[in-house]
N, C-alpha and C positions, 0 to 999 in steps of 0.2 A: 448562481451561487446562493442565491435565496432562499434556496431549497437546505442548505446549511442546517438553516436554522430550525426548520421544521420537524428536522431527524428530533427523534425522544431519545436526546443522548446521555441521560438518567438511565437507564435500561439497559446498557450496556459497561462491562468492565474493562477497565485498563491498569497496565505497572502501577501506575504515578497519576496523583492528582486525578483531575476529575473531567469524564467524558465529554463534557460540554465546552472546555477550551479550544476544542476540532475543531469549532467553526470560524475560529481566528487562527488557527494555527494553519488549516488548511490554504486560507485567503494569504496569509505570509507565504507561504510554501510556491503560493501559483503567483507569485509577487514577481516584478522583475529585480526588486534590489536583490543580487546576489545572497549576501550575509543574512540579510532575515530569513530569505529564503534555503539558505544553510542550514542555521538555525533549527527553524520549521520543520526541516529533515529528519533534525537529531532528535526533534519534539515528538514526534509522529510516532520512530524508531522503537523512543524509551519508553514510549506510551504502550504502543500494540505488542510492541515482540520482548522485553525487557522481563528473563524470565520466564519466556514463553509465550504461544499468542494472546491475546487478549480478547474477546468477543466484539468490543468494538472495532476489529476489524473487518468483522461481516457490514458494517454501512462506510468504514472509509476507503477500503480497497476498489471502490469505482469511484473515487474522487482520486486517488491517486493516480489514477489508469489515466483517465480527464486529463488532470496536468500533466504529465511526460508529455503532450505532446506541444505546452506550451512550456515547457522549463527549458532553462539553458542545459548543456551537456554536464554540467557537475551533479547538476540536482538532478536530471534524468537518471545519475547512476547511483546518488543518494534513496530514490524512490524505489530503482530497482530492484536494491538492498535490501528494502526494507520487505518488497513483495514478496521477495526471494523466501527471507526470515518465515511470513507468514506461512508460504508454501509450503517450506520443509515441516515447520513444525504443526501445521494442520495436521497431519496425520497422527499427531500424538493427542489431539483431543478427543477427549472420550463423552464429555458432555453435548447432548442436541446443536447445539450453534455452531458445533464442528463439521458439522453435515452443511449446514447451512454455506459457512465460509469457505467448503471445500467446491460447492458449486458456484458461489461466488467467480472466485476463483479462476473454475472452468469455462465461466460463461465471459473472461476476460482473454482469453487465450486470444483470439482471432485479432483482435483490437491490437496487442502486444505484438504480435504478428505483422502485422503490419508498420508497426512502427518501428520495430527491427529491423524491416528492408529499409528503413530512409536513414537507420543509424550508422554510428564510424566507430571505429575506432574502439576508445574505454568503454563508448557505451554500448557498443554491440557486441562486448563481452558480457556487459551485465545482464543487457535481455536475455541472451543465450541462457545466463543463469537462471533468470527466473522461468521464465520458458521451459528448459530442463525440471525446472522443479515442478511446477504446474502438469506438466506430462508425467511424472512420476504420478501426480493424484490422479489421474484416471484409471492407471493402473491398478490403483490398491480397490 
C-alpha cells in the first residue's frame, strides 16, 4: 500500500474534492471496520463515477481489483459497483485516458474472473455485472 502514495494523484480528475484523498480512502476501503470501509465505498463511487468517469480511475481500478479479494461481502458488492460504473461509462469517453482506462480495465478481467468462481450469492451477481460490462469493452 506504499505504493499509494507514490501515484501523482495531482494529474489526475475526479467528481469531488481532490485526487490525492485515495490514498486514505483506499486504506479505509481495504479496512476490516465495516462502516469505514462503507464509507470508503461511497467515497471512491462519488469520486470516479459521479457524473461520469473520472481519469482517476485509470490508477484506482487496480487497487480496487486488490481489495475485493480482501473485503467482506458488502463492500465486494460496493467495489463491484463502482467497476461496473467505470466500465459502462468508459465507452463514452472521448478524451486519451479513455483508451488508457479501457485497457485497464481489460487487463483486470482474468483477476475478476476468478474471484467470481469463489463468490456467493449478492456478490456473484455483482461480478456478473461487472464482467458483462468489461466484455462489452472489448467489443467496441
Amino acid at each position: 500500500w506504499m505504493r499509494l502514495r507514490e501515484e501523482k494523484w495531482d494529474e489526475y480528475a475526479v467528481a469531488e474534492g481532490s485526487a490525492d484523498r485515495f490514498p486514505k480512502i483506499l486504506q479505509d476501503l481495504a479496512g476490516r471496520k465495516r462502516g469505514r470501509a462503507m464509507k470508503a465505498s461511497h467515497d471512491v463511487w462519488r469520486m470516479l463515477c459521479k457524473g461520469g468517469v473520472h481519469s482517476a480511475a485509470i490508477v484506482v481500478v487496480p487497487y480496487l481489483v486488490e481489495t475485493l479479494e480482501i473485503s467482506i461481502g458488502d463492500v465486494q458488492i460496493e467495489i463491484c459497483d463502482t467497476l461496473k460504473s467505470c466500465a459502462v461509462a468508459c465507452s463514452r469517453v472521448s478524451e486519451d485516458w479513455g483508451m488508457s482506462l479501457r485497457g485497464v480495465l481489460l487487463s483486470q478481467e482474468d483477476t475478476l474472473k476468478l474471484f467470481a468462481k469463489k463468490s456467493k450469492d449478492e456478490a456473484a451477481i455483482a461480478y456478473a455485472g461487472v464482467l458483462d460490462a468489461i466484455t462489452m469493452l472489448s467489443s467496441v
